[in-house]
N, C-alpha and C positions, 0 to 999 in steps of 0.2 A: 754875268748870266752864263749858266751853262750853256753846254750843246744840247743836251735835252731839253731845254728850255720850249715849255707849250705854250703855246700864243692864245687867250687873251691872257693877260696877266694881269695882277691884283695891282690897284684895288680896281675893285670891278663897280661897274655902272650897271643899270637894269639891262642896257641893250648887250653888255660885252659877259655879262652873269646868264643870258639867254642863250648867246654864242656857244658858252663854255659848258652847257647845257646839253647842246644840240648836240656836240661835238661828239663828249661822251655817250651821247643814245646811238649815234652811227655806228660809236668804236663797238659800244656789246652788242649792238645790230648783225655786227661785223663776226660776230662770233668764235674772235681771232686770238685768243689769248695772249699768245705774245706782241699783238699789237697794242692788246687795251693792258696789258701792264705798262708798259713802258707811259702812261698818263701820272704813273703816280712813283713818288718816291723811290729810291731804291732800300730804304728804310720803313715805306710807310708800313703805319698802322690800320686797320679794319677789325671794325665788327658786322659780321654780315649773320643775323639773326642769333644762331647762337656760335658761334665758327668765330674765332679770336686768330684771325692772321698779321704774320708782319714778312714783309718785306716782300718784293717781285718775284721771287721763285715759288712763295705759297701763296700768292695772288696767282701767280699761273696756273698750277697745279689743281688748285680750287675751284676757279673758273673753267679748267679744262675738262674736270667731273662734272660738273654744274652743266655743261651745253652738251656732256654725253647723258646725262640724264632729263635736262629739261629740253625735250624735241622741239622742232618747229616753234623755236625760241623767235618772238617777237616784243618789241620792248619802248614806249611810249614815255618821255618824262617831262615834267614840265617847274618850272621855276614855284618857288612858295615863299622865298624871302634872301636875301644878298646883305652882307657887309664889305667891308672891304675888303677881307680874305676869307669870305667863310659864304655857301650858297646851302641852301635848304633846299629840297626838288621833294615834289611828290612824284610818283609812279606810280604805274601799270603794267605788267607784262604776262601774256599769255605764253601757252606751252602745253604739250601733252607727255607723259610719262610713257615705259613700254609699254604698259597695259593699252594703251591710246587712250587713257584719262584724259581730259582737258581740264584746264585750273587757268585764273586769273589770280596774280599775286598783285596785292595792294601793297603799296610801302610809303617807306617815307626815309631820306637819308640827310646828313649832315655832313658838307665836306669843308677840310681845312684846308689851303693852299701852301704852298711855300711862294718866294719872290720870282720863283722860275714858271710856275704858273703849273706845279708838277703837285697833286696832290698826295698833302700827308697824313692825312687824318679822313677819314670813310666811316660812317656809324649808321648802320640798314637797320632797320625796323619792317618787318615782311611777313603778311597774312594769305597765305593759300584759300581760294574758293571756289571750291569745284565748280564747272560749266559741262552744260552738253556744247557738242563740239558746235549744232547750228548756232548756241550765244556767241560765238566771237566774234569780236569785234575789229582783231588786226589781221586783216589775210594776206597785205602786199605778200609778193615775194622774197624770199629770204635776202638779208640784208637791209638796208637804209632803207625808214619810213620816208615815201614818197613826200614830196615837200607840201602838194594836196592834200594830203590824209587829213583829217581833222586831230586837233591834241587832245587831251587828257578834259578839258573843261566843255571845249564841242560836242565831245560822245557821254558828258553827261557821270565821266567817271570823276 
């Protein structure tokens, strides 16, 4: 096992595929870039909409535009299917652009693990839908959704 080795590790059960779940909604909560790379590979691969990255210095980079564009980043996911090394999650995340647009993005990702529990493979699927700012529905304060908050099936997304 490496040193970067992320804890839970494959293969995953519903409860330890929930864990690893959460984990990642805190890290982009966290809006830390060089925190939420170091979750995946230093090889991995990604498809985030139409954006083909590989490896941790263009997951950083990417992500670091992405939170100077997308404001008052807040971000909701939730489990949709587990195998042994491989989790489905739907999502939710709102945000406002400069203009102070507000938008709810729908998605949907595929992720592959390695034996270290470090993800290699990332494939996003992501629909922008404009809201006025009273529709939203995540206002904690910036960072980790409160462990209250209701998820992705409670608020009916």
């Amino acid at each position: 096992m490496s040193t970067e080795a992320k804890a839970p590790f494959p293969p995953f059960t519903r409860e330890t595929a929930i864990q690893k779940i959460r984990l990642a909604e805190d890290a982009w909560n966290s809006q830390d870039p060089d925190r939420v790379k170091m979750a995946y590979t230093a090889d991995s691969v990604w498809r985030n909409r139409d954006n083909f990255l590989k490896g941790r210095k263009e997951i950083r980079d990417f992500l670091q535009i992405k939170w100077n564009q997308e404001q008052d980043y807040r971000l909701i996911k939730e489990l949709w299917a587990f195998t042994e090394n491989r989790i489905a999650v739907r999502f939710c995340y709102e945000y406002h652009n400069e203009k102070n647009e507000w938008f709810r993005a729908h998605g949907n990702e595929n992720w592959e693990f390695d034996q270290d529990g470090l993800m290699a493979f990332r494939y996003a699927s992501i629909n922008d839908q404009p809201i006025d700012k009273s529709e939203r529905k995540f206002s904690w304060p910036s960072g980790m959704r409160p462990e209250d908050h209701p998820d992705l099936s409670e608020l009916g997304l």
